[in-house]
Backbone bond lengths (Angstrom), bond angles and torsions (degrees), N, CA, C in turn:
res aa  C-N    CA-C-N  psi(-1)  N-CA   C-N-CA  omega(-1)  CA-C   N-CA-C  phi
1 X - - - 1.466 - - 1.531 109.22 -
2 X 1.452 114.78 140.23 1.541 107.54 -170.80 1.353 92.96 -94.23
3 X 1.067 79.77 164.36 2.144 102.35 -178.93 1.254 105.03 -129.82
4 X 1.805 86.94 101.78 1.576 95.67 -172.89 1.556 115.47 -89.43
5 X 0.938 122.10 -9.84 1.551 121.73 166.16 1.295 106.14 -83.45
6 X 0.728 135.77 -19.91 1.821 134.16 168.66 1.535 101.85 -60.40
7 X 1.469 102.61 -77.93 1.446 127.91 -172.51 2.012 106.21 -45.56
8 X 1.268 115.23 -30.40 1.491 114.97 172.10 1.203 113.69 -81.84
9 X 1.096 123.36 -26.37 1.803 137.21 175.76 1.499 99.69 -60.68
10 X 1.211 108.20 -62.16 1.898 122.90 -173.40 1.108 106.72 -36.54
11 X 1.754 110.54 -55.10 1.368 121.99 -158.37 1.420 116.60 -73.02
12 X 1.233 91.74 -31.61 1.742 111.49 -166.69 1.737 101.25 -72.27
13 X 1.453 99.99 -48.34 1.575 110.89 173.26 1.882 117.24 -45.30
14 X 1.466 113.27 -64.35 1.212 119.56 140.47 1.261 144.57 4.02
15 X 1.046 95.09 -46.39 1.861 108.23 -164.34 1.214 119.02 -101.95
16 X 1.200 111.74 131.03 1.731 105.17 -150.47 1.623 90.83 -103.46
17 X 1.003 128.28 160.02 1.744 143.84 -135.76 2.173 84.50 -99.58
18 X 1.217 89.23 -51.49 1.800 74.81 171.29 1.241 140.32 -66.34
19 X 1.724 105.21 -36.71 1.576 118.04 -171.92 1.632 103.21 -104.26
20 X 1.067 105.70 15.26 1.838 105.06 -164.73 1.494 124.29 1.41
21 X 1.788 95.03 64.35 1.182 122.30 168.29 1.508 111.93 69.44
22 X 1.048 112.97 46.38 1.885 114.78 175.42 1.464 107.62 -119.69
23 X 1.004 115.06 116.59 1.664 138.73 175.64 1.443 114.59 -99.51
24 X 1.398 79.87 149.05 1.708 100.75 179.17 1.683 122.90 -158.94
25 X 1.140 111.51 141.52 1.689 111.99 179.74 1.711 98.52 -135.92
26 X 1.103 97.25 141.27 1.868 115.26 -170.21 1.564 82.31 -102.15
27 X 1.514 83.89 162.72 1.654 104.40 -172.01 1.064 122.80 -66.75
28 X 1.066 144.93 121.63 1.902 148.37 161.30 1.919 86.68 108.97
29 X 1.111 118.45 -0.01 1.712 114.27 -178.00 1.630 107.40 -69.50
30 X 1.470 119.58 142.75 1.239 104.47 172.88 1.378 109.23 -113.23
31 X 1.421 126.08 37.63 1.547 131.81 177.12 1.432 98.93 -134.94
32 X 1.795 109.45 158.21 1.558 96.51 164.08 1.638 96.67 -128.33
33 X 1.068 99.26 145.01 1.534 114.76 -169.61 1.587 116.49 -92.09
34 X 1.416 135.76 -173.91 1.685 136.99 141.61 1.228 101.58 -95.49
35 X 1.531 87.77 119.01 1.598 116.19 166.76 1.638 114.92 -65.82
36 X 1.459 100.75 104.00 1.589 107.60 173.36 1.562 88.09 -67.34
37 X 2.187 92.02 175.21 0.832 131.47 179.85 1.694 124.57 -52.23
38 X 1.668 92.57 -40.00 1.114 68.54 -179.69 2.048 111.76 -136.36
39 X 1.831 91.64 57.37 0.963 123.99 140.60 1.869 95.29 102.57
40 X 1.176 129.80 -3.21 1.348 117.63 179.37 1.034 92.49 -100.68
41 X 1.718 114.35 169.08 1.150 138.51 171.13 1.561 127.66 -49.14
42 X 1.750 105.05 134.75 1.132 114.38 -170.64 1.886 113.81 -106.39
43 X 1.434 108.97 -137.21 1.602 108.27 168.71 2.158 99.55 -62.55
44 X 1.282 92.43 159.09 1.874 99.05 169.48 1.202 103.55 -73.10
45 X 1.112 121.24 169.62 1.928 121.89 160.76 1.588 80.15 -150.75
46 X 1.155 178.55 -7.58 1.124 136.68 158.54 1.812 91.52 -154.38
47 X 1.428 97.10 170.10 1.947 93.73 -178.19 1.329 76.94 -177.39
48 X 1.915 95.06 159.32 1.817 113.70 -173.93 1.885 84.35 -130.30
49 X 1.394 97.50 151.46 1.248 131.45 -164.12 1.775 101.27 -74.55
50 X 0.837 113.48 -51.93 1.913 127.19 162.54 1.664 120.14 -45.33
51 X 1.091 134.72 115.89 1.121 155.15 -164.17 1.431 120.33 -126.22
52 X 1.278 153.69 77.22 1.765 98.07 12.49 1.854 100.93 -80.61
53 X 1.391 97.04 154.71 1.709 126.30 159.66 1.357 98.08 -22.79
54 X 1.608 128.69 127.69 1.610 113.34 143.59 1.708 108.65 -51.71
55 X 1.454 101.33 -173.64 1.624 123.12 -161.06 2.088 86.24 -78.33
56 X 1.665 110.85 -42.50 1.632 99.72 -171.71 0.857 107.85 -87.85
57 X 1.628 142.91 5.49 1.475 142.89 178.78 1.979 92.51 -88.45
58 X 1.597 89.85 -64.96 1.954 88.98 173.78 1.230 118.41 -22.22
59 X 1.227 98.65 -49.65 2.130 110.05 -167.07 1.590 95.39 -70.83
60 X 0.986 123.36 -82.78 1.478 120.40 169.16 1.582 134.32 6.29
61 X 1.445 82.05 -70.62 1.694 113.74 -176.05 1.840 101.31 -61.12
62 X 1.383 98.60 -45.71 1.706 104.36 -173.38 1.375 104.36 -69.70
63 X 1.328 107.57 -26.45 1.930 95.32 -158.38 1.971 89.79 -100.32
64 X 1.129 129.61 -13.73 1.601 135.12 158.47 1.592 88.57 -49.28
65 X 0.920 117.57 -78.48 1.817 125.52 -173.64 1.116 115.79 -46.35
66 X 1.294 136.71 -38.14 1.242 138.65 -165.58 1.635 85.58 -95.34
67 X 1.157 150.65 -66.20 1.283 152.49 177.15 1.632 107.13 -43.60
68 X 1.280 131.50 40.37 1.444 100.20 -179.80 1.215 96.94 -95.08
69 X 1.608 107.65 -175.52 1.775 137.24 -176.65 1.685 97.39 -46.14
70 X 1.284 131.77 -43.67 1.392 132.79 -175.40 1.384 111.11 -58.94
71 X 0.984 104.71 -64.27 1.375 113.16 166.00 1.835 137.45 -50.82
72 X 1.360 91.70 -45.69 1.517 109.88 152.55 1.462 124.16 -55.61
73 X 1.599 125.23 -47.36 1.306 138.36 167.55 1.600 102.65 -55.09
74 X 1.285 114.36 -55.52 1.379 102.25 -168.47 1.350 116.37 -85.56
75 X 1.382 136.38 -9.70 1.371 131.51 154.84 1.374 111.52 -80.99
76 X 1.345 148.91 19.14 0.996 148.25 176.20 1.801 103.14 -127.43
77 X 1.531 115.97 -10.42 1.334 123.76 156.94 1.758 113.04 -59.54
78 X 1.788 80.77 -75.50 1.603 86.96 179.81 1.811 122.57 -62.77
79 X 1.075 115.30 0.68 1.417 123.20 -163.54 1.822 92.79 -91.44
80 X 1.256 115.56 -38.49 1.704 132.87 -165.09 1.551 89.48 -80.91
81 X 1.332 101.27 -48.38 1.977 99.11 -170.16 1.252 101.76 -71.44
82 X 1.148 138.36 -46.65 1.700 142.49 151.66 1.342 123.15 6.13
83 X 1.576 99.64 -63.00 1.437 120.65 -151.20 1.917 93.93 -110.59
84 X 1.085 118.45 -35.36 1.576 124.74 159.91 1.419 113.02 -50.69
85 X 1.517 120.19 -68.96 1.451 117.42 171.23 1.736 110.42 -57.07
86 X 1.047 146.22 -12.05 1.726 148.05 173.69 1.128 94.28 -89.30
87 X 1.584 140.98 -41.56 1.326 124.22 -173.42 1.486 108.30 -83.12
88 X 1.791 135.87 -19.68 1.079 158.05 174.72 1.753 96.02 -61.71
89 X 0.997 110.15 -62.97 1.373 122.84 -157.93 1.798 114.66 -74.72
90 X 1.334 99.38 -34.59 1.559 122.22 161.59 1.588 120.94 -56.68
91 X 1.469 98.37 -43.85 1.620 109.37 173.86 1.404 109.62 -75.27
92 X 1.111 123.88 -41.67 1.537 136.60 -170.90 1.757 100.58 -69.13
93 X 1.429 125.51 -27.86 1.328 135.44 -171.73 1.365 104.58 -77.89
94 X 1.625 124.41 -53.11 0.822 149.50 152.86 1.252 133.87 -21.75
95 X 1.634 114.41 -60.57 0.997 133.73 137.37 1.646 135.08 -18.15
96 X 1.882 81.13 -61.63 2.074 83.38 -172.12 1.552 90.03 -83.54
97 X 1.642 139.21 -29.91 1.456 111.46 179.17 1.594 125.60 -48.94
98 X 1.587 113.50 -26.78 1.472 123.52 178.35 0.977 115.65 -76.41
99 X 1.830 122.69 -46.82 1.582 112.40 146.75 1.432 134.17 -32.57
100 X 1.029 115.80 -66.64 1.630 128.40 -166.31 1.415 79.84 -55.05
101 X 1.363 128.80 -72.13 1.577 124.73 -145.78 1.971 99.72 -63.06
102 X 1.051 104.57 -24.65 1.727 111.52 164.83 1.266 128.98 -39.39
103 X 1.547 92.71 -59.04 1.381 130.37 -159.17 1.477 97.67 -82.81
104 X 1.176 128.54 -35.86 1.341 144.07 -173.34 2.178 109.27 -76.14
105 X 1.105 83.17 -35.43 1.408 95.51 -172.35 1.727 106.62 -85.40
106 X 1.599 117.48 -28.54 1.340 118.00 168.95 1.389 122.25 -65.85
107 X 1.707 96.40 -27.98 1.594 107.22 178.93 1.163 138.25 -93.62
108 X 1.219 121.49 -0.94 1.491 153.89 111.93 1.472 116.45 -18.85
109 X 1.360 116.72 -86.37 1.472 132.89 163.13 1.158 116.39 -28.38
110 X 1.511 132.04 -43.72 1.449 156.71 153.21 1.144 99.71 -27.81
111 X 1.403 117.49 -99.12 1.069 154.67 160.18 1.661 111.98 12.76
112 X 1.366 100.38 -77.65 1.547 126.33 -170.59 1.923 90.61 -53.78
113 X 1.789 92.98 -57.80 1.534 79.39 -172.32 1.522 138.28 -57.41
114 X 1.251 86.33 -21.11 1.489 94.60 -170.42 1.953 103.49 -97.49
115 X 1.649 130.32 20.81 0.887 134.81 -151.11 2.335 64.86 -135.66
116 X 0.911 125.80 -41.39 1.281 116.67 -164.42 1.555 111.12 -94.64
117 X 1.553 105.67 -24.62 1.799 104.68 159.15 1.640 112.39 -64.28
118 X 1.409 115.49 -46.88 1.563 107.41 179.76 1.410 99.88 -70.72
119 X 1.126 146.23 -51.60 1.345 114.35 178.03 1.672 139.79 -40.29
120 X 1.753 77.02 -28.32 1.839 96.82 179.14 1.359 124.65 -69.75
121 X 1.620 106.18 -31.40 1.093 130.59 -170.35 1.527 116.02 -85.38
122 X 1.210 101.59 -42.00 2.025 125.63 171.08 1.499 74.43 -55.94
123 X 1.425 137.17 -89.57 1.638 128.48 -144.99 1.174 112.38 -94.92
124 X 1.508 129.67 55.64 1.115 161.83 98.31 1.216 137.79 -59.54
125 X 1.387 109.95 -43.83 1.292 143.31 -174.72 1.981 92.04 -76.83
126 X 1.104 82.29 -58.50 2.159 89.43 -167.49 1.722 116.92 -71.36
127 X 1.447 101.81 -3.19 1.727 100.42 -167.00 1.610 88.40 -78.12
128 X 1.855 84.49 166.98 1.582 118.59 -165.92 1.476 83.22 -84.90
129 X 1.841 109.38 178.47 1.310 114.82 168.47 1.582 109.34 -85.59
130 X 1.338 129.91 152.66 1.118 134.17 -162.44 1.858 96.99 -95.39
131 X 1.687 112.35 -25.81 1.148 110.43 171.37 1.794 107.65 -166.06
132 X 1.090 104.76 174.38 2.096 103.47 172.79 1.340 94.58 -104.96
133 X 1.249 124.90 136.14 2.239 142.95 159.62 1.837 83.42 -94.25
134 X 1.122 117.04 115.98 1.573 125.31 144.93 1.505 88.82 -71.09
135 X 2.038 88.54 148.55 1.523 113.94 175.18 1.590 107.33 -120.01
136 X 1.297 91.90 -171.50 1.474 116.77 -174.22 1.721 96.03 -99.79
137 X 0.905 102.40 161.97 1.852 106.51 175.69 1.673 95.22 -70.06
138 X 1.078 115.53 -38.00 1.247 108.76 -166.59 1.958 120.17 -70.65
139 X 1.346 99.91 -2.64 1.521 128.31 -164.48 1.462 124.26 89.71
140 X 1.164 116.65 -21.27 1.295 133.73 -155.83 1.858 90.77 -68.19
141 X 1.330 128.28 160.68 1.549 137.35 -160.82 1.289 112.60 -105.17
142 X 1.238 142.76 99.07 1.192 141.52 177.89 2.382 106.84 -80.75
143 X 1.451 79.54 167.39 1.830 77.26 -168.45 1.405 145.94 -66.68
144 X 1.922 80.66 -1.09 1.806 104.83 -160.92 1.528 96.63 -106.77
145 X 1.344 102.73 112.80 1.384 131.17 -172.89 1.728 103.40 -117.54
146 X 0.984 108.39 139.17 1.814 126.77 -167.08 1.363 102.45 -132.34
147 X 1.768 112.66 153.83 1.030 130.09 134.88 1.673 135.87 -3.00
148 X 1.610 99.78 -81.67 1.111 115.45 -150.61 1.538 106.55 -133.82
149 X 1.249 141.09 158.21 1.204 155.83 -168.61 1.497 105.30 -60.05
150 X 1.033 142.07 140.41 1.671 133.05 129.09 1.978 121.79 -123.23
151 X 1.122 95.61 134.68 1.685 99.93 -163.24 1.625 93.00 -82.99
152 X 1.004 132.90 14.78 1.770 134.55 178.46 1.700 108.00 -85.30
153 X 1.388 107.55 -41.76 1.578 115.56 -168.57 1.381 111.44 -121.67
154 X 1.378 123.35 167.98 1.243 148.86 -179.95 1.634 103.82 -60.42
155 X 2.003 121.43 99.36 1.601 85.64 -168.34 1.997 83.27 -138.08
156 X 1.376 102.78 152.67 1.547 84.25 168.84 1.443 99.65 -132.64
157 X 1.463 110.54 155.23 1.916 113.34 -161.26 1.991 88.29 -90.41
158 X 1.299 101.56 160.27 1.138 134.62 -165.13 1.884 118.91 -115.33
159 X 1.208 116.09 119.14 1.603 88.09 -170.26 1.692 102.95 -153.61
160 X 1.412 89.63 117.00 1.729 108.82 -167.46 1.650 114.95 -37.92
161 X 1.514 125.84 -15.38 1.166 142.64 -147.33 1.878 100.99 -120.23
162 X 1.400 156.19 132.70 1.451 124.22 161.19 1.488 101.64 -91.29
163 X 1.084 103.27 -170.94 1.700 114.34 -168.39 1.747 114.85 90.95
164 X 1.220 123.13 -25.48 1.521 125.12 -174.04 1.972 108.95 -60.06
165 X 1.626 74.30 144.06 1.858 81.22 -162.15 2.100 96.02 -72.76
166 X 1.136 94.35 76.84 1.894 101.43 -179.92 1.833 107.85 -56.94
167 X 1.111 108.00 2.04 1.644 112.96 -172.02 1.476 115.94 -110.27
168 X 1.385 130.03 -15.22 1.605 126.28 -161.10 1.655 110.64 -29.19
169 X 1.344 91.26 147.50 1.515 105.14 159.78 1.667 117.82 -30.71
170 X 1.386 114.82 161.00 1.641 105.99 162.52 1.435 106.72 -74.33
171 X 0.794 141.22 170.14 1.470 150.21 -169.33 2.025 85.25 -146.80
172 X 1.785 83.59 161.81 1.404 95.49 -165.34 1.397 121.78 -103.00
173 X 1.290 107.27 10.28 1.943 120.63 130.97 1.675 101.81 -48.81
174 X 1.256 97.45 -101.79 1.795 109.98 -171.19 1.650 115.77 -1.81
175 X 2.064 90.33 -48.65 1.609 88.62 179.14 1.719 130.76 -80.73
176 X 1.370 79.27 -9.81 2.129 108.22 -173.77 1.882 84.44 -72.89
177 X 0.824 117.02 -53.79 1.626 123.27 -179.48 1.377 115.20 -53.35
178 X 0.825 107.40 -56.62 1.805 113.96 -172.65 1.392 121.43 -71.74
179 X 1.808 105.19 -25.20 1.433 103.80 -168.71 1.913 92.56 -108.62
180 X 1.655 116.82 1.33 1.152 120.74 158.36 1.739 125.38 -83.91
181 X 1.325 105.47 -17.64 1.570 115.86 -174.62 1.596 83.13 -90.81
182 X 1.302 149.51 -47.32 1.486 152.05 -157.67 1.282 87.86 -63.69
183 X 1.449 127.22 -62.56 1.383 124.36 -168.31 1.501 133.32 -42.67
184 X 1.732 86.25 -43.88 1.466 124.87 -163.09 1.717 92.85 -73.85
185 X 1.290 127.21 -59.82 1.328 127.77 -169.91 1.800 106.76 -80.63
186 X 1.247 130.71 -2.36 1.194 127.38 153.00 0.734 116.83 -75.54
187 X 1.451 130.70 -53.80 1.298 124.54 -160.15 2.154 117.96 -78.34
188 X 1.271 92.00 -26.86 1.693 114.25 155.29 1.149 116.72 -55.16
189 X 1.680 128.61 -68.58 1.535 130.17 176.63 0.966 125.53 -90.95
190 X 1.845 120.43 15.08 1.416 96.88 -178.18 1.201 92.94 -152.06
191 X 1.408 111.62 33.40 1.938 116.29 -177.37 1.849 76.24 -100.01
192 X 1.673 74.15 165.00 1.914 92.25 -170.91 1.992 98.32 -70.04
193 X 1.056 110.81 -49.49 1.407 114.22 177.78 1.741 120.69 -72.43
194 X 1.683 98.99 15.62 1.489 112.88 166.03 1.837 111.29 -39.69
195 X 1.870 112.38 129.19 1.798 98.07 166.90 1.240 118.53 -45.64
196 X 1.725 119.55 -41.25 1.771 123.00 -160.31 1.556 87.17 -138.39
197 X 1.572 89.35 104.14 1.745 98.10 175.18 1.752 95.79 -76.68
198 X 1.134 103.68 167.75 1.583 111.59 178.93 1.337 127.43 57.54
199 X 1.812 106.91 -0.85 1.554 103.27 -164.85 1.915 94.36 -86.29
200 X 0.904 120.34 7.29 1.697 108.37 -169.72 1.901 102.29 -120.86
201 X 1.844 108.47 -23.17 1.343 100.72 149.74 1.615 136.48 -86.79
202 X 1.819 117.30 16.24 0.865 105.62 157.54 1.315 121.51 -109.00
203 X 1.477 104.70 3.71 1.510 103.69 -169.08 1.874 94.91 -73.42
204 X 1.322 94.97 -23.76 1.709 91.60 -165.95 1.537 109.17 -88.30
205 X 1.109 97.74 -7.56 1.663 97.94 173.92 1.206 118.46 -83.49
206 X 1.527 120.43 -28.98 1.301 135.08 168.83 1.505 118.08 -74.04
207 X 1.260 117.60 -33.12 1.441 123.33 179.97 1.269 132.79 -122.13
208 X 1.687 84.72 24.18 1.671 94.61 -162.38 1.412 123.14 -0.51
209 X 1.246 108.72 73.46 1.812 132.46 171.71 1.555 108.72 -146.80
210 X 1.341 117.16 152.97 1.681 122.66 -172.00 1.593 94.16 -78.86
211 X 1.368 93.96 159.44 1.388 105.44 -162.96 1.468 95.91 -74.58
212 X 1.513 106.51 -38.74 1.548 120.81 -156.66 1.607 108.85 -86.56
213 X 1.596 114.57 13.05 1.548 117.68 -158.80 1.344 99.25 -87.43
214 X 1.873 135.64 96.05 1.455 130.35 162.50 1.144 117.18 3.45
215 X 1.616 129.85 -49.02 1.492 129.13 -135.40 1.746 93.37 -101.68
216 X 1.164 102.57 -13.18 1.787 119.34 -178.72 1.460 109.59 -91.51
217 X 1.247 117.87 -12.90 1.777 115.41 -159.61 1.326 103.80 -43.93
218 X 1.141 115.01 -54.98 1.652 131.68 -169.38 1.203 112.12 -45.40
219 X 1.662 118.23 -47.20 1.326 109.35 165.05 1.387 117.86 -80.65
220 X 1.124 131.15 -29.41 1.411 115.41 -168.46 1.199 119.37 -87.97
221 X 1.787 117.73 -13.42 1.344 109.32 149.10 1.360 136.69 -54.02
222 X 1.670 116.63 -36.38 1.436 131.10 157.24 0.973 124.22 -39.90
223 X 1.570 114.52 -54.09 1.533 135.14 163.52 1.481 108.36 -26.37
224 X 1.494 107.42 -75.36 1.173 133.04 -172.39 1.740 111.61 -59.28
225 X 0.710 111.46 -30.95 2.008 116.82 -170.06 1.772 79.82 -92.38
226 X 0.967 135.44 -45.82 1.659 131.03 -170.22 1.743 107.93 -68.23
227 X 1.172 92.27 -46.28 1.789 111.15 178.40 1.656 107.03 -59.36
228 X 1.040 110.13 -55.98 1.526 126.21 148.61 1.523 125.49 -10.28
229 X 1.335 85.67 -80.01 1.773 93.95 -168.21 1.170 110.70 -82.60
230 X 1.780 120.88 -16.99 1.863 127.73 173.72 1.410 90.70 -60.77
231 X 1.427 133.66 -54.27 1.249 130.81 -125.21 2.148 87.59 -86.22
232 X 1.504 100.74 -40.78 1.803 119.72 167.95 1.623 98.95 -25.11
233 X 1.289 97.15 -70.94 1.532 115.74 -154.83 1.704 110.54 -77.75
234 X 1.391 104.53 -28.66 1.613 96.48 169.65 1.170 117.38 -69.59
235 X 1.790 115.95 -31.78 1.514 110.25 -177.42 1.672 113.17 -75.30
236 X 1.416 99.44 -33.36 1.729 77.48 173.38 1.541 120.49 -93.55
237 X 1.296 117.83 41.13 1.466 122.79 164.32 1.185 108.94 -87.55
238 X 1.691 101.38 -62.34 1.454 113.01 153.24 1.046 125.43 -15.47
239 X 1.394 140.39 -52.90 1.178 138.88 -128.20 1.665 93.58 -125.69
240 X 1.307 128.24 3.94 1.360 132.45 145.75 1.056 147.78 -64.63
């Protein structure tokens, strides 16, 4: 393991206050000197006794030079910033794993909630009516509120909860009903042995609407209770 506070001490020791530690040895030289400023030789710092240098003293001598304190200082700069930015970058990693796992855990929480509004909303959506408001023809809500459904009158369902689908399709009851009440009031007002022959072709002549049309009951019961009591009162004129 290097010992970099040692190894910066050395260098620093080294380094001579003019050349701040920059070395140099010229070719076939067997010393290496501090490289002045402006590039010749300064004080010696090291030299071999052999003249010229063998080939492993040369190598030596060059890589002493190439190794000085300058060089040492500044790989022991970038070596500190190295290991500063890895410990920077480690924390920062660190960091986003506690995020993400944060972030992960809010979205979850999310999640659930919004997994427990649609449930809320689905059984909102699915509740029964809590009661029927009979209306006015006109739609508007009169006060007499019931139990239970009747397909005879004007009724709209009621439901303690909002959101309920108050609109469904007809379903094929509704239509089993309607084209059974059609039957039912034909065959009543317009069979030959009808009580009030003609009373269900004038209602339609007057209102050009079917006698037998649900959305009409209101009048054609009127019709009918009026048709009624004319027909009362003609017979006992008659009958004077």
């Amino acid at each position: 393991m290097i010992d970099i506070n040692e190894l910066r001490r050395l260098a620093q020791a080294a380094s001579h206050p003019t050349t701040k530690g920059r070395w140099i040895r010229l070719f076939g030289e067997r010393t290496v000197y501090d490289r002045m400023e402006d590039g010749c030789r300064g004080i010696p710092v090291v030299s071999t006794d052999k003249h010229p240098p063998s080939s492993f003293e040369a190598a030596c001598l060059d890589f002493i030079a190439a190794a000085n304190p300058a060089v040492i200082n500044s790989l022991l700069e970038r070596l500190e910033a190295a290991e500063a930015d890895a410990l920077e970058q480690a924390r920062l990693n660190g960091m986003g794993a506690e995020r993400e796992a944060a972030l992960l855990a809010k979205l979850e929480a999310v999640e659930k909630e919004r997994n427990a509004l649609r449930a809320k909303i689905e059984a909102m959506e699915r509740q029964e009516p809590a009661g029927w408001q009979r209306l006015y023809k006109d739609g508007s809500g009169t006060e007499d509120i019931v139990d239970s459904p009747n397909v005879f009158i004007y009724q709209r369902p009621l439901y303690a909860l909002p959101g309920a689908q108050t609109r469904p399709a007809p379903s094929e009851q509704d239509e089993f009903v309607r084209k059974t009440w059609a039957r039912f009031s034909n065959e009543l007002h317009r069979s030959p042995d009808a009580p009030y022959p003609g009373m269900s072709e004038a209602f339609e002549q007057h209102f050009s609407q079917s006698f037998t049309d649900r959305d009409w009951r209101v009048e054609s019961g009127v019709w009918a209770a009026a048709w009624k009591a004319a027909k009362r009162h003609g017979a006992k004129g008659e009958e004077k």
